[in-house]
N, C-alpha and C positions, 0 to 999 in steps of 0.2 A: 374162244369162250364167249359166250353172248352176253345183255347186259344185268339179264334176271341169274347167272350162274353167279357174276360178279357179286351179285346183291346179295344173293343166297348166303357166297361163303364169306361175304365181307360185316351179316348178323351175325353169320355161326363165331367169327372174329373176336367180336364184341359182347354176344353174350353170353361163352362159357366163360372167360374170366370173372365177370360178373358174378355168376351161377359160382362160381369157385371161392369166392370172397366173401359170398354169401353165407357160405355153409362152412365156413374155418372155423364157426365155433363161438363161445362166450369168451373174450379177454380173461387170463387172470387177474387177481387182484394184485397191486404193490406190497411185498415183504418186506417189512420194517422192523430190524432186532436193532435195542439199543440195551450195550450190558456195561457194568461195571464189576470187575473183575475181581475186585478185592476193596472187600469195606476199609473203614477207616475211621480215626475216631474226629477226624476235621471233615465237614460239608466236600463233597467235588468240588474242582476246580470246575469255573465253566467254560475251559479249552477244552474242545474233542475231537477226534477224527472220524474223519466219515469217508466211506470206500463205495461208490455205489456200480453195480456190474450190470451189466443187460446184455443174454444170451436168448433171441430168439425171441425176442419181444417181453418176457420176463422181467422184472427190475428189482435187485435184490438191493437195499441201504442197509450196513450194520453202521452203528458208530459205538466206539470203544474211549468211552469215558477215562482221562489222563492225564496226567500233567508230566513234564520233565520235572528233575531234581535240579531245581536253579542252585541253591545253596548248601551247603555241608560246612563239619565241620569235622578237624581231625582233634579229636581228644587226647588218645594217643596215638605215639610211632616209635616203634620197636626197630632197632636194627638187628639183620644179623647176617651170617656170610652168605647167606642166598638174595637176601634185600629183604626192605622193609613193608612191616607190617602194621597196617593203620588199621585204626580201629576209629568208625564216621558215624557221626550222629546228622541225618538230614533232617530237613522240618516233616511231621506229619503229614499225610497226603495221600488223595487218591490214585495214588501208583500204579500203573498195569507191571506186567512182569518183563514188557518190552522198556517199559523208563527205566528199571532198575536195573536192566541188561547195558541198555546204551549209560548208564551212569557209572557202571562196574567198564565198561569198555573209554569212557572219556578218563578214567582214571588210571589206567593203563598206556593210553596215546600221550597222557600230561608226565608220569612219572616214568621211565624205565627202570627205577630202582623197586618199582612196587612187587611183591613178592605175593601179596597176601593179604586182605584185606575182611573186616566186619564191619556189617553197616546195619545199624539203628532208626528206630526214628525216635527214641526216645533214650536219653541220656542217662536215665533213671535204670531201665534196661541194661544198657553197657556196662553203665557201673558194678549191675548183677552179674553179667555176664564174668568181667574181670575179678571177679572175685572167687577166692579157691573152693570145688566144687564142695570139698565139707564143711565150709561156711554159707553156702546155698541153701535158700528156706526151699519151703514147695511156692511160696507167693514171688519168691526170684524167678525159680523156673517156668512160673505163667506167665509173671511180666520179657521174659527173655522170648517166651514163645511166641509173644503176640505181637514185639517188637523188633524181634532180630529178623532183618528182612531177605539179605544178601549175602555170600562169603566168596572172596576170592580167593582160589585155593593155586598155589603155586604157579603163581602169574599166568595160569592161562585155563582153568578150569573156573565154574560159574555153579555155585549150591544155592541154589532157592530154600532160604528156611522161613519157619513160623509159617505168618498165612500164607503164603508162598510156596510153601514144600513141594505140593502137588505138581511141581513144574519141572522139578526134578535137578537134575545135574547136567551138565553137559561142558564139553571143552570150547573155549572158545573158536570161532574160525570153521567148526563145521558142521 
């Protein structure tokens, strides 16, 4: 091959990649969702998580506004021949429905007697809650609704209640 072939195919080389880069197009723009899952009547926490992915030059960031359940508290604890039932009241808080899970599952690794559990954020709540359902106002069962967050039901099943509900049930583990 002589030196003008060389030169031929060594532009044709150079400039379709070129001509090819050229013409990919407009970039997208960056996709930014930032949600909090479930109101509350305390301000967010300002711990959050943030996931960001990129498929194909794409760049998708969500972050999910949430705090862990640092503290609780067990008001009551009922025995009985299958194990105990506690009944927690945790501080107020911007929960997602993953802290309430991982606090329903640290509650289970800490106890093996745990059977069953109701969890609160508000004690005023529980209190309603424990009390016989024909001594329930209609203003109990709001405050129960808007405060009862989690139930563990036979040490291995998981009921999202109040704001929550929508998340449904399911067993632990799978």
């Amino acid at each position: 091959m002589n030196l003008k072939g060389v030169l031929k195919l060594l532009i044709i080389a150079i400039a379709l990649p070129v001509a090819i880069a050229a013409c990919d197009g407009e970039a997208e723009p960056e996709l930014t969702t930032t949600s909090s899952l479930v109101g509350s009547t305390t301000a967010p926490d300002t711990d959050s998580t943030t996931s960001t992915s990129s498929a194909g030059g794409d760049t998708t960031t969500t972050t999910l506004v949430g705090q862990p359940v640092d503290s609780y508290d067990v008001i009551l604890r009922e025995s009985t021949d299958e194990g105990e039932t506690l009944y927690i009241v945790i501080p107020p808080g911007d929960y997602t429905s993953v802290d309430l899970e991982n606090f329903v599952g640290d509650l289970i690794d800490e106890d093996d007697d745990v059977e069953s559990a109701e969890v609160f954020d508000s004690e005023e709540a529980l209190e309603a809650f424990l009390l016989d359902e024909s001594e329930q106002t209609a203003d109990d069962l709001v405050l129960i609704d808007e405060h009862h967050l989690v139930s563990l039901i036979d040490g291995n099943r998981v009921r999202f209640q109040g704001p929550y509900a929508d998340f449904g049930e399911y067993a632990i583990g799978s």
